[in-house]
C-alpha positions in Angstrom: 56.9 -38.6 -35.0 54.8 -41.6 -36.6 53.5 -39.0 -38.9 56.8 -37.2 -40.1 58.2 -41.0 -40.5 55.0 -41.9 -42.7 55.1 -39.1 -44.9 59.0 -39.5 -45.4 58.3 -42.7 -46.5 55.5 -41.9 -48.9 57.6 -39.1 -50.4 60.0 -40.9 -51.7 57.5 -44.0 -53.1 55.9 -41.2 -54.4 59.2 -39.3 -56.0 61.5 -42.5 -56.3 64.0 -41.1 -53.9 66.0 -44.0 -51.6 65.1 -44.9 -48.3 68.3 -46.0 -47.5 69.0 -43.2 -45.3 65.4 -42.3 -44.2 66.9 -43.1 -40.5 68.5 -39.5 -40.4 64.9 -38.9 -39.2 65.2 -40.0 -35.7 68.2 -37.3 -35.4 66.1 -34.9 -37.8 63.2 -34.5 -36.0 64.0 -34.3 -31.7 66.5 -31.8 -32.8 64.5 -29.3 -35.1 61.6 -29.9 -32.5 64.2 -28.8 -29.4 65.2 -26.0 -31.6 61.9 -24.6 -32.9 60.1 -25.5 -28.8 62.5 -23.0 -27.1 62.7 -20.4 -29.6 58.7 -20.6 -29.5 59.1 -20.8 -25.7 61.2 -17.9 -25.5 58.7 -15.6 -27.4 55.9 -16.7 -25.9 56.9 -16.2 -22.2 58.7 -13.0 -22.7 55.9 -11.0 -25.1 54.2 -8.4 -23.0 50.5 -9.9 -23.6 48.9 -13.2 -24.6 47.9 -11.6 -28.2 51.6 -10.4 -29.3 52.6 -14.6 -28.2 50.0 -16.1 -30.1 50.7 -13.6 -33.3 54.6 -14.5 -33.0 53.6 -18.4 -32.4 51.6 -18.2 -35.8 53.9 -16.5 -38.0 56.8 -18.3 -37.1 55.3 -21.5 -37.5 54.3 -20.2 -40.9 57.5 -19.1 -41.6 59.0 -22.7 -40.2 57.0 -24.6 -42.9 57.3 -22.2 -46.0 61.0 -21.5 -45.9 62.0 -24.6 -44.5 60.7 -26.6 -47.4 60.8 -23.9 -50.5 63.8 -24.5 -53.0 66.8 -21.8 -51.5 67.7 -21.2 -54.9 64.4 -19.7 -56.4 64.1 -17.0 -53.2 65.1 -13.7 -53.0 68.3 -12.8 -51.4 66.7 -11.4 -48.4 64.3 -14.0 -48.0 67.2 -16.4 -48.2 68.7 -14.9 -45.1 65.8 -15.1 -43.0 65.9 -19.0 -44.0 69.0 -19.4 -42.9 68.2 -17.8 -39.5 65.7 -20.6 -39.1 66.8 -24.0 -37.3 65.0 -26.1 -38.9 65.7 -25.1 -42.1 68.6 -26.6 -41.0 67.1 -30.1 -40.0 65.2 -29.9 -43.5 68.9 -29.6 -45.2 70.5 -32.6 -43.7 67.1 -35.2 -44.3 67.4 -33.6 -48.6 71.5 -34.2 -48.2 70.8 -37.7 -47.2 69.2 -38.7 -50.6 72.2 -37.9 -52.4 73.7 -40.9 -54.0 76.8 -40.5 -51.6 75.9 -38.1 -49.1 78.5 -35.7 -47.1 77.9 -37.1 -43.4 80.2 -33.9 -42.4 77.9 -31.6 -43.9 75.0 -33.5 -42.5 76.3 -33.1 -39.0 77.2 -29.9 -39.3 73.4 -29.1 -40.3 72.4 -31.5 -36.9 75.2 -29.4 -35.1 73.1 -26.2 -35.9 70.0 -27.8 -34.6 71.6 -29.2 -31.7 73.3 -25.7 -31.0 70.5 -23.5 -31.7 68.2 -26.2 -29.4 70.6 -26.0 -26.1 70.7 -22.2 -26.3 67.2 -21.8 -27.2 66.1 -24.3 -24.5 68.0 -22.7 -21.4 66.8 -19.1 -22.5 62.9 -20.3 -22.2 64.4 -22.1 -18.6 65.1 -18.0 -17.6 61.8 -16.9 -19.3 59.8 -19.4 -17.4 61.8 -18.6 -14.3 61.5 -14.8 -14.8 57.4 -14.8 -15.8 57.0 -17.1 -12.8 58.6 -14.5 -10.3 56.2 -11.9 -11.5 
């Protein structure tokens, strides 16, 4: 967290964006993290061998940082979908929504609401995995 928080903050000294809101973060960040653990959770415990979990673990992390940070606009349509399937993607939208001059909290809590959402689901399905690799 000390990292993410540091690297906000240089972003916008660095691309004149106000801090004003930068506190968004401490929602931003426990929420995409929840979101992203128990998907990665999920695939890891339930893939039939060790290989197919670590191959799922690295391209979805890949995919977490590339679409979650490239400009919506600029992607192909069907790339665009499989950004939106991505939590974090929504955590990403409500820190850029915050440095609007007057931002739409509604919006931005709607994006945390996703997060948040997609977390608790994602969360108590790795809770099964665990409890159904433990059993075998």
């Amino acid at each position: 967290m000390p990292g993410t928080i540091v690297t906000a903050v240089m972003g916008s000294v660095l691309f004149q964006l106000p801090m004003t809101h930068l506190w968004i973060l401490l929602a931003v960040i426990p929420l995409s993290g929840a979101a992203l653990a128990g998907l990665g959770a999920v695939l890891g415990l339930l893939a039939p061998r060790q290989e197919l979990a670590t191959l799922c673990g690295q391209l979805g992390m890949s995919a977490a940082l590339l679409l979650g940070v490239l400009p919506a606009d600029r992607m192909p349509q069907v790339v665009s979908y499989a950004r939106d399937l991505l939590p974090s993607t929504y955590g990403v939208e409500a820190l850029a929504r915050t440095f609007d001059g007057q931002p739409d909290w509604w919006v931005v809590c709607a994006d945390l609401g996703v997060c948040a959402g997609v977390a608790v689901v994602s969360l108590a399905a790795a809770t099964w995995a665990y409890r159904r690799a433990a059993v075998r």
